[in-house]
ZADO-1210 file (C-alpha; in nm, 4 decimals, padded with zeros to 6 digits):
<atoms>
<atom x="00.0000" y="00.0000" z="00.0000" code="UNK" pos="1"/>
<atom x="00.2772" y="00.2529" z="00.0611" code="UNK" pos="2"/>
<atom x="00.3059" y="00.5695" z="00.2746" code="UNK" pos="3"/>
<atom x="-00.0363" y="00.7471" z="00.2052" code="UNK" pos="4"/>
<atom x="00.1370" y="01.0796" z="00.2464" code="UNK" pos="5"/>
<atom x="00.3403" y="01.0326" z="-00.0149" code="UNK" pos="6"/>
<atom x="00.1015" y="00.8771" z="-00.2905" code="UNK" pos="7"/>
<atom x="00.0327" y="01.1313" z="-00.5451" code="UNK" pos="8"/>
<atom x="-00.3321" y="01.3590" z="-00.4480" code="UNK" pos="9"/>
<atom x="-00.2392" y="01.2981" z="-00.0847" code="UNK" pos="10"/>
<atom x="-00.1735" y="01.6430" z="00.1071" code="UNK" pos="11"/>
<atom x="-00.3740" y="01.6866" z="00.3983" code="UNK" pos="12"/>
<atom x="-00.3327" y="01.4981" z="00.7142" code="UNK" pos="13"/>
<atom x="-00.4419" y="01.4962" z="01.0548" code="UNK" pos="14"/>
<atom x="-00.3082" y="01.3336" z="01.3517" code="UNK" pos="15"/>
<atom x="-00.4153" y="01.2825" z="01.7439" code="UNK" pos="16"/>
<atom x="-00.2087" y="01.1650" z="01.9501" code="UNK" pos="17"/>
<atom x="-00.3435" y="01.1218" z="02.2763" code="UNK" pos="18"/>
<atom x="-00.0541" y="00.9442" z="02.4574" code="UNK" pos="19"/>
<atom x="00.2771" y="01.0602" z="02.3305" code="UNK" pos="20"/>
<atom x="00.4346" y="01.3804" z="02.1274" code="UNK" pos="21"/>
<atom x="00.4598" y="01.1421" z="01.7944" code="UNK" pos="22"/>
<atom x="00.3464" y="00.8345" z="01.6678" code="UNK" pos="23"/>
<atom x="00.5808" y="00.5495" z="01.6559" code="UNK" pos="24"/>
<atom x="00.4984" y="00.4211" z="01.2952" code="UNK" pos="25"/>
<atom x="00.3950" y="00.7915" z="01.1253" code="UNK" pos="26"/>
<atom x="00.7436" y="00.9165" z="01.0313" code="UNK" pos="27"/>
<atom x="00.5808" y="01.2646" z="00.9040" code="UNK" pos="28"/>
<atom x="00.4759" y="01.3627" z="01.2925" code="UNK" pos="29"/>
<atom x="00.6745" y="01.5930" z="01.4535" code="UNK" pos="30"/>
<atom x="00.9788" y="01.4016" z="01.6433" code="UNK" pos="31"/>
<atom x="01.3227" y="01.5084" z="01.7384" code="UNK" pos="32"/>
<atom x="01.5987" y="01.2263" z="01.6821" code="UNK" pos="33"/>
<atom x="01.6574" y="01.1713" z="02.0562" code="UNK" pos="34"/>
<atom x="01.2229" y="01.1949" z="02.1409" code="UNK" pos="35"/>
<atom x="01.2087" y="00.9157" z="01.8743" code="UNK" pos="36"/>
<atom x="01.4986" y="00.7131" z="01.9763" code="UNK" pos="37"/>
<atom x="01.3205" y="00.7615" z="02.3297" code="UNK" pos="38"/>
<atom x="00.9718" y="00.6391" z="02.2547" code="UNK" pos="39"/>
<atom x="01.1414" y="00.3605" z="01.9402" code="UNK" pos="40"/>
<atom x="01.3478" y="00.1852" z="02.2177" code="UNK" pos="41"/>
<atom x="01.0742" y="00.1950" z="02.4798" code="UNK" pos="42"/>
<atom x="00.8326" y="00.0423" z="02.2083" code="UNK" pos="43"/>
<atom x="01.0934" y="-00.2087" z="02.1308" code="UNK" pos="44"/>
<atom x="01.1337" y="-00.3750" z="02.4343" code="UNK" pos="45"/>
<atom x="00.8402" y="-00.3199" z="02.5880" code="UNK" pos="46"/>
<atom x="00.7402" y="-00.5305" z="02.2548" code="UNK" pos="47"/>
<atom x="00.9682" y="-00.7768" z="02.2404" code="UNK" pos="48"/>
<atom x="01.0777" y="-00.7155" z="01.8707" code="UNK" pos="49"/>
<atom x="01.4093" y="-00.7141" z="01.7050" code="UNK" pos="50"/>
<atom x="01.6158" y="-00.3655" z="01.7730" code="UNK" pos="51"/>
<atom x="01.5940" y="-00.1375" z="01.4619" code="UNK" pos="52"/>
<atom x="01.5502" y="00.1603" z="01.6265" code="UNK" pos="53"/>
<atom x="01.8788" y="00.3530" z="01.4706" code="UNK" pos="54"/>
<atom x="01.7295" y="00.2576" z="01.1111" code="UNK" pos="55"/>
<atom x="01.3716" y="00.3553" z="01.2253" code="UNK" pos="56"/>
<atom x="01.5158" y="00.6798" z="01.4230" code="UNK" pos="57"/>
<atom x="01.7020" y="00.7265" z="01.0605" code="UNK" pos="58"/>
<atom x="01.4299" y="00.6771" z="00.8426" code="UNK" pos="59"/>
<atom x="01.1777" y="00.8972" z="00.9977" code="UNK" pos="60"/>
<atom x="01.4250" y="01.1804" z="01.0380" code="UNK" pos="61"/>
<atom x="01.4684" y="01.1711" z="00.6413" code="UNK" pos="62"/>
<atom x="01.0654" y="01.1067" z="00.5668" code="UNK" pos="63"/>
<atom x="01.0071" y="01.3869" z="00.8169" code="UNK" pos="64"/>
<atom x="01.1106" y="01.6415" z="00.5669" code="UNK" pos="65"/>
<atom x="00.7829" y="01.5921" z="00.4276" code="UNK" pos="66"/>
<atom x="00.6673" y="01.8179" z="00.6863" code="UNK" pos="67"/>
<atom x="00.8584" y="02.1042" z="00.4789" code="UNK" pos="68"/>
<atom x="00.6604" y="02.0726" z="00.1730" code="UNK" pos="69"/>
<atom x="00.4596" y="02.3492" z="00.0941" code="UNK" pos="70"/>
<atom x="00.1906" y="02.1799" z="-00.0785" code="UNK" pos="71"/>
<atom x="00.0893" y="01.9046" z="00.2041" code="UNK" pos="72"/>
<atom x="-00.0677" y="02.0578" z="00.5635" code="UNK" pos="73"/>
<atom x="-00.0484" y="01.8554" z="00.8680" code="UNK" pos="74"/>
<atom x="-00.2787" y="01.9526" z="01.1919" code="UNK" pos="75"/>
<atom x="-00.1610" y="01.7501" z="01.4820" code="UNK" pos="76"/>
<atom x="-00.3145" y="01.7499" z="01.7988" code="UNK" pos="77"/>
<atom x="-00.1502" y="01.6383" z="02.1092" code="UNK" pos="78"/>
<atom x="-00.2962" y="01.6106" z="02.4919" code="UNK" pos="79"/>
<atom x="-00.0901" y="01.8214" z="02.7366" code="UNK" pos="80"/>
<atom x="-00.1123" y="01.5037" z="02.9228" code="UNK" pos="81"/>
<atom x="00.1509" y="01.3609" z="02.6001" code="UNK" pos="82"/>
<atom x="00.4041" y="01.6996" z="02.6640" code="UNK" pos="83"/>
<atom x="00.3978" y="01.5753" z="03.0936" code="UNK" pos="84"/>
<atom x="00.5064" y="01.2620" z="03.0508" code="UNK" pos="85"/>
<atom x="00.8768" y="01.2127" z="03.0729" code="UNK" pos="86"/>
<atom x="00.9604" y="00.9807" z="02.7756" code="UNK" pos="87"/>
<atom x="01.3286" y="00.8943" z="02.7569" code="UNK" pos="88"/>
<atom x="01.4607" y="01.1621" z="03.0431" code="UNK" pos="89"/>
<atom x="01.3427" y="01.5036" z="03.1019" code="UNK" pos="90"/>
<atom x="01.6863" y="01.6332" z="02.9063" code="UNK" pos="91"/>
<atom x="01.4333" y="01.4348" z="02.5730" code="UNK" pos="92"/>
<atom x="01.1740" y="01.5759" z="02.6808" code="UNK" pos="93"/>
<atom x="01.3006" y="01.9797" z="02.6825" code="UNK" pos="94"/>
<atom x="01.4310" y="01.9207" z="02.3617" code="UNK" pos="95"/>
<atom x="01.1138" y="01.7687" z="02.2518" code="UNK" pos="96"/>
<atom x="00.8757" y="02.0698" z="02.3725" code="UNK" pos="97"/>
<atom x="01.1479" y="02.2957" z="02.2292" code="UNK" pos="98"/>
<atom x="01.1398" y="02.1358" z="01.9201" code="UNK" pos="99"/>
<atom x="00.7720" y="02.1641" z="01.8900" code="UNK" pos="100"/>
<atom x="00.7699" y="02.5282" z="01.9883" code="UNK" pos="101"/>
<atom x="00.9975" y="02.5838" z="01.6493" code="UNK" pos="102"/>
<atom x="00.7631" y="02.4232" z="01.4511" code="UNK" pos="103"/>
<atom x="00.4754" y="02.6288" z="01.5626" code="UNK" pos="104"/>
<atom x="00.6828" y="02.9594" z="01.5179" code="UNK" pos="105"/>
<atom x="00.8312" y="02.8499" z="01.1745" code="UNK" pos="106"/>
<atom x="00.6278" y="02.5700" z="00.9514" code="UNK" pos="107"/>
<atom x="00.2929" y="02.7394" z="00.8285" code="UNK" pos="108"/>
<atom x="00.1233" y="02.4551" z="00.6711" code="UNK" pos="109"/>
<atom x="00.1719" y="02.2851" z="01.0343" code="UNK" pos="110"/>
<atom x="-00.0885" y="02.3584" z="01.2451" code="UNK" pos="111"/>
<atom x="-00.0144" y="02.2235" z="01.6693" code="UNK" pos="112"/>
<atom x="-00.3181" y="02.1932" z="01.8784" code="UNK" pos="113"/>
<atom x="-00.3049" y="02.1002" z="02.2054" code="UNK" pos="114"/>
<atom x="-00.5751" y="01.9374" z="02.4082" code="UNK" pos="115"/>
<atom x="-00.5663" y="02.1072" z="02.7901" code="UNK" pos="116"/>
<atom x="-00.5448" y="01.8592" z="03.0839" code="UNK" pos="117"/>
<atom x="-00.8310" y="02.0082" z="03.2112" code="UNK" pos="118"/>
<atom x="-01.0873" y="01.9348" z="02.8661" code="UNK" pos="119"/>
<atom x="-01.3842" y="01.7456" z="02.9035" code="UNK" pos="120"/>
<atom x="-01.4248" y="01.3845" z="02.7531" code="UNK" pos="121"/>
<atom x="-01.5755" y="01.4007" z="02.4020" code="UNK" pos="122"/>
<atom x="-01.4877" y="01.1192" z="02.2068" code="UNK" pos="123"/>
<atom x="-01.2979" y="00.7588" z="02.2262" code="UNK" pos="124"/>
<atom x="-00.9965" y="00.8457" z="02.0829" code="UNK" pos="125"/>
<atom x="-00.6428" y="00.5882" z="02.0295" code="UNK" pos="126"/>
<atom x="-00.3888" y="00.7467" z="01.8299" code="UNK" pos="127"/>
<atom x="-00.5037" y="00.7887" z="01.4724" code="UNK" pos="128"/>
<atom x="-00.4120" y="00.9572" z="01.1703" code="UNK" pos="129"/>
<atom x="-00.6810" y="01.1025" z="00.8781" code="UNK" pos="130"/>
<atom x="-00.5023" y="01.1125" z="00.5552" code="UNK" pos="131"/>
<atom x="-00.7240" y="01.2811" z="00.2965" code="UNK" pos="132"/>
<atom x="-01.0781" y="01.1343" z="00.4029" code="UNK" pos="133"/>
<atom x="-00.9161" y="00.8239" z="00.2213" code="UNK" pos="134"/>
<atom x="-00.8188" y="00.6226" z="00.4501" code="UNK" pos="135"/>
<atom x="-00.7374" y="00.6317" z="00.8101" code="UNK" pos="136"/>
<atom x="-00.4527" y="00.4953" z="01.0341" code="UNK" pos="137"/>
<atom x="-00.4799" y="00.3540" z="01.3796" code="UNK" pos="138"/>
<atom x="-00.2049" y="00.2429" z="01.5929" code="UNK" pos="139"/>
<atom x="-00.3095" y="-00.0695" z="01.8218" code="UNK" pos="140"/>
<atom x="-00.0665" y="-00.2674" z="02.0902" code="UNK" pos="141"/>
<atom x="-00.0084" y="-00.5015" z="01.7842" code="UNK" pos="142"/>
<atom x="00.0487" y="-00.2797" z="01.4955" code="UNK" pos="143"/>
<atom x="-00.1274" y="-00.0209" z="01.3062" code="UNK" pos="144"/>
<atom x="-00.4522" y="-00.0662" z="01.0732" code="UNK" pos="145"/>
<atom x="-00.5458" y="00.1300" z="00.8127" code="UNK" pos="146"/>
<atom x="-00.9205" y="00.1590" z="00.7497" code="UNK" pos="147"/>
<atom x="-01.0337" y="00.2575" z="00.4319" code="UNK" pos="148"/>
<atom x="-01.4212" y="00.2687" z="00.4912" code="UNK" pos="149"/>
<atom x="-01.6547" y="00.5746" z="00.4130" code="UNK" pos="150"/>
<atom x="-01.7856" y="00.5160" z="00.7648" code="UNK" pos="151"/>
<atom x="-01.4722" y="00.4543" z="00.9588" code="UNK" pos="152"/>
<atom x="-01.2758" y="00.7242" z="00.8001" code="UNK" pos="153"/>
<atom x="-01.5800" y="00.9795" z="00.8777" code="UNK" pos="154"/>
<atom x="-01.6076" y="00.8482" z="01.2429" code="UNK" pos="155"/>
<atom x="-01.2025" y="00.9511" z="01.2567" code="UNK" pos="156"/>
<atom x="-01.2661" y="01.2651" z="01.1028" code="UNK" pos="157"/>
<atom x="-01.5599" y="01.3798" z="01.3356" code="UNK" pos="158"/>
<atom x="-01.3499" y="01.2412" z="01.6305" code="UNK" pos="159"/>
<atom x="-01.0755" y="01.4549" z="01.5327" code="UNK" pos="160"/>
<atom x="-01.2814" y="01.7426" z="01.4585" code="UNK" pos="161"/>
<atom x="-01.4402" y="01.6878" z="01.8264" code="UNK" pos="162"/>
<atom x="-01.0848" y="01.7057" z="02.0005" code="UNK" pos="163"/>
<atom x="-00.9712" y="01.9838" z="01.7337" code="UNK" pos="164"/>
<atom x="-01.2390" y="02.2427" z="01.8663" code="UNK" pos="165"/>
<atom x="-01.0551" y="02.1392" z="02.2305" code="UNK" pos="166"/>
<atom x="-00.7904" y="02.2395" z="02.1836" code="UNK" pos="167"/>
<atom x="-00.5803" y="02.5439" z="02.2214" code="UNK" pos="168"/>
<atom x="-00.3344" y="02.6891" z="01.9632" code="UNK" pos="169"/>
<atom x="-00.1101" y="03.0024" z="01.8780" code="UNK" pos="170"/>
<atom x="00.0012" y="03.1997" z="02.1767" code="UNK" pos="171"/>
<atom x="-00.2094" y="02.9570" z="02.3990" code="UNK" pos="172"/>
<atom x="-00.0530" y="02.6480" z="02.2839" code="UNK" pos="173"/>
<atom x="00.2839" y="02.7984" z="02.2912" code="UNK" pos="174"/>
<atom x="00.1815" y="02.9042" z="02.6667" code="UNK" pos="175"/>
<atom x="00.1038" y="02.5226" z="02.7355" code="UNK" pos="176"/>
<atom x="00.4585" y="02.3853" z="02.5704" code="UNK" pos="177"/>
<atom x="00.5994" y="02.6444" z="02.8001" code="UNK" pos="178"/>
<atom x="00.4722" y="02.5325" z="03.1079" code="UNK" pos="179"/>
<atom x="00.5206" y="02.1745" z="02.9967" code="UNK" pos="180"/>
<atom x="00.8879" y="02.2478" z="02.9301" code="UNK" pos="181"/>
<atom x="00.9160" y="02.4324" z="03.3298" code="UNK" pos="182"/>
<atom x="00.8143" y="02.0794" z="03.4386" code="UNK" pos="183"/>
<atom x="01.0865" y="01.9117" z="03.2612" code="UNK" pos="184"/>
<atom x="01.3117" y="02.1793" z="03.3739" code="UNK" pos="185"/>
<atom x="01.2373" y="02.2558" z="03.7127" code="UNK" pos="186"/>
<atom x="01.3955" y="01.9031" z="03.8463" code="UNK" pos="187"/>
</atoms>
């Protein structure tokens, strides 16, 4: 099947991520090299799977220039629950959140919402990712799935749209990241 992102007519995705800053198999989200080395070696054992994480850390460094590309737009949306947790050491994490607040200041056609600790339950939501109303991706325990459905790609898109109108952005995310990165700082 490929990377949907990078089939021709694909340009618009959107991606929640309710548990971590990126998604392990979705290259395109917004990672630093030691955040994903973090989260790819925590996956790996915790799964029990051979080590590739300097090949996977590699590869979705080089695919994440995708996020560059002026014709493709990418709205993420992370919980501020995802920017608390210490993945990898606080040192990751800073970078991380500081990473995140450069991509928010520099990449217009990348749009960072962030769902406050403090918002209300709307939706059942795993990590997901809505490429073009085409076809959606959903990370499991046991791998990913991509559903390709009218129905279960329009269930992902109103979930997302749900946790969208959540969530903060601009100067209010950016105010969020910052408090996130005190937290990571402070110890």
């Amino acid at each position: 099947m490929g990377d949907p992102a990078t089939q021709p007519g694909r340009s618009r995705r959107r991606h929640h991520q309710p548990a971590r800053v990126q998604r392990r198999p979705d290259p395109r989200a917004a990672a630093n090299p030691a955040y994903a080395r973090a989260v790819i070696s925590a996956c790996v054992s915790a799964l029990e799977v051979p080590d590739d994480t300097e090949d996977t850390v590699t590869a979705r460094l080089h695919r994440q220039a995708l996020l560059d590309a002026p014709d493709h737009r990418f709205r993420l949306l992370f919980s501020e629950a995802a920017l608390l947790r210490t993945v990898g050491s606080p040192l990751v994490m800073a970078s991380q959140i500081r990473f995140l607040r450069e991509i928010l200041a520099a990449r217009t056609n990348v749009e960072i919402g962030i769902i406050p600790i403090t918002a209300t339950f709307v939706t059942p939501a795993t990590l997901f990712v809505v490429n073009d109303m085409v076809s959606v991706d959903i990370e499991t325990v046991t791998g990913a799935v991509t559903a390709t459905s009218v129905e279960d790609v329009a269930l992902a898109a109103r979930s997302f749209d749900r946790l969208a109108a959540q969530a903060v952005y601009g100067e209010d995310a950016r105010t969020i990241l910052n408090r996130a990165l005190a937290t990571h700082t402070s110890s």
